[in-house]
N, C-alpha and C positions, 0 to 999 in steps of 0.2 A: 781268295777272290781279288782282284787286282781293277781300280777304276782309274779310270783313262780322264785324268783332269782335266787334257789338253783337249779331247776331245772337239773336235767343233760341232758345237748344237746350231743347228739350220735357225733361221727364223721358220715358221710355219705359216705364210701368209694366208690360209685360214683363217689364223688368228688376227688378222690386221683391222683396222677399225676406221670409219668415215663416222663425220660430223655434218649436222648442220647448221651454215650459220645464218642468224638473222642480219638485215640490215640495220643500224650503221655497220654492225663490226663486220659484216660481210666481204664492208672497203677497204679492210687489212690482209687480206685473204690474197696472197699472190697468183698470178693468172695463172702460172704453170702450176698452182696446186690445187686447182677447182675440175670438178667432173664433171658436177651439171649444172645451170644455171635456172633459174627460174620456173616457167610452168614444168620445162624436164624433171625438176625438180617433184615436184606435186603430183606429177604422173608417176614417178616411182613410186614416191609414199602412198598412192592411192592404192598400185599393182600390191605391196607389200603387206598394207592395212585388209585387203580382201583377201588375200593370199589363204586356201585354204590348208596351206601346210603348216598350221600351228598346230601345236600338241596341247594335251592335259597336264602336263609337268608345273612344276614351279618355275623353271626358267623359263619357259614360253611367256606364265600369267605375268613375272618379272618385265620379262620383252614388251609384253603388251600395252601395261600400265605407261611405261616411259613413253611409249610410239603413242598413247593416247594424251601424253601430255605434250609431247612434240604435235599431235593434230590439233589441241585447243591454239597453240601457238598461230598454227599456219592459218586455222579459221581467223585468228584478230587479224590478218595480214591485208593492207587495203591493197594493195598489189607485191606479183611475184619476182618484180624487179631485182630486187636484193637479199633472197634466198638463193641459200649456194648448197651443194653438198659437195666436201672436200673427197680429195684421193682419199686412197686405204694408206693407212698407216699402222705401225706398228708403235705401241705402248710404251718403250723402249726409247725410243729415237724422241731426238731433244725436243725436234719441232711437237710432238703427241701435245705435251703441257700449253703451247702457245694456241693450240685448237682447241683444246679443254677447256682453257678461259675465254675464249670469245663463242663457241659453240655448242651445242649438244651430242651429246654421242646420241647415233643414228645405230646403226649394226655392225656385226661384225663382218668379213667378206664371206665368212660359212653360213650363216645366216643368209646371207643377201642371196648366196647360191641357192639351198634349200626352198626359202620363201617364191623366191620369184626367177625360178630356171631358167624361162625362154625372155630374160631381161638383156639385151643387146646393148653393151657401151660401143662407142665411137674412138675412142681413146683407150691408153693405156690407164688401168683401172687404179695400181699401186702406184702410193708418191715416190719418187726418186731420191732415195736416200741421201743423196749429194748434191748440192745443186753444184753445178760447171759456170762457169763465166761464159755469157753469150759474147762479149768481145774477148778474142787472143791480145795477148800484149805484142803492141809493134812498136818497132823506132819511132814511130810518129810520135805515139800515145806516150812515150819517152823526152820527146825532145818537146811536146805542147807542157810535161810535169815540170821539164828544167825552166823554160821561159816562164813560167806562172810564177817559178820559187823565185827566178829572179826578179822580178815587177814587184812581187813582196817586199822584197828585200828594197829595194828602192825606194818603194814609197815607205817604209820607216826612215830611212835617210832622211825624205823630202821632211816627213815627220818632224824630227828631232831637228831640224832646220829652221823649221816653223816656232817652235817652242823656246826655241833659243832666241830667236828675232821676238818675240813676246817677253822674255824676261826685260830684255835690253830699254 
């Protein structure tokens, strides 16, 4: 039997995972990586929490427990201003650990499908595993880095000029 190390194993975005975060830490949460804001927010967890496709299993009664510790949260909540539920992410990817700590894990995206089918996003659901630069580098953005380094560099001059006139 011969196994293929190189293989390439797909992500299975199935497996992908959304959080949600409370506010303050919600205000670290970058724009491009949030899916729903506020009351959208508490209108899913409602669809999900009545959702009648839960099972008898132990991973359902698992799922349930945590989703019923995420609705005591949202009950303390005096407003939905600063609840977010982020993209899907996968476990894997560096950003996963930085929503771990400021968030909750909410479900996984097989989950999400299952529980609440006829659930419509507006956006693309998975985070973008790379973020890209919204500005391209131009000559400008070039010759505004050389004049900054220069004025630097001068006003230490001006500096050590001043410091010099002080000892005197």
């Amino acid at each position: 039997m011969f196994i293929d190390l190189f293989d390439d194993n797909k992500e299975d975005p199935n497996d992908f995972v959304s959080f949600i975060v409370f506010e303050p830490a919600s205000l670290r949460i970058p724009d491009n990586d949030l899916l729903l804001i506020g009351d959208q927010v508490n209108d899913l967890f409602s669809q999900v929490m009545d959702s009648t496709n839960f099972s008898k299993g132990i991973q359902d009664q698992i799922l349930i427990n945590r989703l019923k510790r995420i609705e005591m949260m949202i009950e303390l909540l005096k407003s939905n201003d600063g609840l977010i539920l982020t993209k899907f992410l996968s476990n894997i990817w560096r950003r996963y650990s930085f929503f771990s700590n400021l968030g909750e894990l909410f479900l996984t995206q097989k989950d999400l499908k299952r529980l609440v089918p006829s659930f419509e996003f507006k956006n693309e659901i998975i985070l973008d595993r790379f973020i890209e630069s919204d500005e391209p580098e131009t000559e400008s953005s070039n010759e505004d880095e050389e004049e900054n380094k220069n004025d630097n560099e001068d006003d230490k001059k001006n500096d050590n000029k001043d410091d010099e006139k002080e000892k005197t």
